[in-house]
N, C-alpha and C positions, 0 to 999 in steps of 0.2 A: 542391448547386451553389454556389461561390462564386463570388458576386455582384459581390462590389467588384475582388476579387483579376481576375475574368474580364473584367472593362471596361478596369481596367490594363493586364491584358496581350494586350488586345484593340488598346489604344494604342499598347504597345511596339512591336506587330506590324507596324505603320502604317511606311512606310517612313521613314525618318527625314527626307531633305530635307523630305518631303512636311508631315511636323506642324513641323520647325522655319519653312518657307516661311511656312504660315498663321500659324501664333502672331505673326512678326515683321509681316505684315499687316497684322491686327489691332491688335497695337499701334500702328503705324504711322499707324494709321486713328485710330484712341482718342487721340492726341497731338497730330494736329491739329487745329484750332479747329472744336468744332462735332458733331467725329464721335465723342466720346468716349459719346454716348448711346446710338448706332447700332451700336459693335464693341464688344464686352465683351473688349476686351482684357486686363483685370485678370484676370477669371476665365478668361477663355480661358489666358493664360498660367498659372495654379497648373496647371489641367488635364492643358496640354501638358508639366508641369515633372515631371509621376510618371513621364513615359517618361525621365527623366534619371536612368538607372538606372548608368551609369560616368562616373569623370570627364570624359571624350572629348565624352558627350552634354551633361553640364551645361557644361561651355566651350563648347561651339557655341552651344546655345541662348543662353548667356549673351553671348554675343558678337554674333549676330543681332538679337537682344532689345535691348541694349544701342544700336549701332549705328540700331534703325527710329526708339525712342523717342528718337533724337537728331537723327534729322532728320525727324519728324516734330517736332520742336518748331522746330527751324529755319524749316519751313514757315511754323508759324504765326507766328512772328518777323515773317517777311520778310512775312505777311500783314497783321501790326501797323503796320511801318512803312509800308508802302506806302498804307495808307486812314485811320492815325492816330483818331483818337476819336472817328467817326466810328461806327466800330464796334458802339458803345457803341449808338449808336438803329438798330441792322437787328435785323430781324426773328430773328436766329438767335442772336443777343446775348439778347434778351429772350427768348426762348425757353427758353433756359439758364436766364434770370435776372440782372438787370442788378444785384443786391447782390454776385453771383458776380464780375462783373466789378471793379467799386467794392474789393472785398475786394482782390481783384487786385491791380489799379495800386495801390493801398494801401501794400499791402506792398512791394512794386515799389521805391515811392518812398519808404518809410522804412528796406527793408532792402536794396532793390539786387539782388545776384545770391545771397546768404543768402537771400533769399526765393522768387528761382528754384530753388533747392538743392532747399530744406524744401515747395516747393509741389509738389514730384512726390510727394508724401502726402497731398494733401488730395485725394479724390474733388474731382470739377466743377473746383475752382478749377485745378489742374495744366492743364486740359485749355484755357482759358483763358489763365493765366500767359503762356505764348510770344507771342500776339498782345498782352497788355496792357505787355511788356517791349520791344516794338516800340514799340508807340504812346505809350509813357514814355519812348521813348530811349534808355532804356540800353544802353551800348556794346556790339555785337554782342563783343567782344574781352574784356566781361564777362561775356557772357552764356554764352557757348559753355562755357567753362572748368566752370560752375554745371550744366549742361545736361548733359556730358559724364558727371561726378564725380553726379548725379542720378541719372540713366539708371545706371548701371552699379551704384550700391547699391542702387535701388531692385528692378531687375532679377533682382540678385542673392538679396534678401531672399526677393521671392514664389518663384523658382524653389527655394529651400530651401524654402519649405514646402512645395508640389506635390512635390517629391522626398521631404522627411520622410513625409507624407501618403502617397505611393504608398508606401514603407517599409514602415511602420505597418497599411497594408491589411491585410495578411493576419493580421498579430497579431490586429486587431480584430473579423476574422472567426469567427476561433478561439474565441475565448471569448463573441461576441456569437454569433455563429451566423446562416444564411441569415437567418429571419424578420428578426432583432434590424440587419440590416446592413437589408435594407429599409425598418423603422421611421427606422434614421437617416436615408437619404436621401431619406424622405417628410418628414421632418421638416427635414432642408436645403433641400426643394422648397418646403414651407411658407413658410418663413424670406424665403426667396431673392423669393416670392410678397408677403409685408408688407412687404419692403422696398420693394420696386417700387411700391406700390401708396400709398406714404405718402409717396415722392419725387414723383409722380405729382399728390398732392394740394400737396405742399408747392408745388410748379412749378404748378400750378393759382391757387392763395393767392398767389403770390407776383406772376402774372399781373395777377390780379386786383387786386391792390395799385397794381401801377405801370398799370394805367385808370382806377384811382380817382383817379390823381395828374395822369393826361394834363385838359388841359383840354379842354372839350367847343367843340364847330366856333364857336358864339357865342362863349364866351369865348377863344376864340383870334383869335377875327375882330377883339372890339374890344381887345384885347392888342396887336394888330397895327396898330391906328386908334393906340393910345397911342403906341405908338413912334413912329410916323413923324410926331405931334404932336410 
């Protein structure tokens, strides 16, 4: 039985609107502010990129793909501007991790829309970037151009490897053999499992850091006595 080869074209099988619809979803979802922990749109899209087995199918997807990941950043744009720095103390902010944000507006403000470009690479930060370029101000008529030119190489990039990767499948069958194609993808599951499990802690740590930093109900109460002395 091949394994890998049979999942692939378990996918291909799948009717097409049907995996392009989801994948641009997901993305979709992963690009606004918030939800990029919740849709595993990165790997959802390698995935859905092995069924892009003719030009026809990788232009679509590339264009679907392209197209969500640009308004879902928009979203979060217009979700920046609208509640401004705000932002920064909700609960879903901190959640994230508020150095994720910090890094953000950061860059933001020292590179502009080069920094929206280059942040659709960073895990976490991308998924932020959109709202912290709202609530930095930077001119939607910059931003867009950066967003667009983003989404569509980055798009571009994972869908080549999900297409190489489905390729390559069956080469690797060949000589690794059923067992040998199992061991990988127990060892992808592995992998896939420490990662999760050290973001998990690091977001934990990083929690715990900024309670270490909140001041406690006394000392906010006479911090509060101070000011208004």
């Amino acid at each position: 039985m091949a394994l890998l080869t049979d999942v692939i074209d378990g996918l291909a099988g799948l009717p097409q609107p049907a995996v392009v619809g989801v994948t641009g979803a997901l993305i979709l979802a992963e690009c606004t502010l918030g939800l990029g922990f919740l849709a595993p749109g990165e790997s959802g899209l390698v995935i859905a990129a092995t069924t892009a087995t003719t030009p026809a199918r990788f232009i679509t997807l590339w264009l679907v793909v392209t197209v969500c990941a640009g308004l879902g950043d928009a979203i979060g744009y217009a979700i920046g501007k609208r509640f401004g720095p705000r932002l920064r103390g909700t609960k879903l902010v901190r959640k994230l991790g508020q150095h994720h944000w910090d890094k953000a507006t950061d860059l933001i403000r020292r590179r502009g829309a080069f920094a929206v470009f280059f942040a659709r690479y960073l895990p976490v930060v991308r998924t932020l970037t959109p709202a912290a370029a709202g609530t930095s101000g930077l001119p939607f008529r910059n931003f867009a151009p950066a967003v667009v030119l983003g989404a569509a190489s980055w798009s571009a990039v994972h869908i080549g490897i999900g297409a190489a990767a489905g390729a390559s499948a069956k080469a690797i069958e060949d000589r690794m053999g059923t067992a040998g194609a199992v061991l990988l993808i127990a060892l992808a599951v592995l992998a896939a499992v420490v990662v999760l499990i050290r973001k998990r802690r690091m977001t934990a740590r990083d929690r715990c850091t900024e309670l270490e930093m909140e001041p406690s109900p006394t000392e906010a109460t006479e911090l509060k006595a101070e000011a208004r002395d």
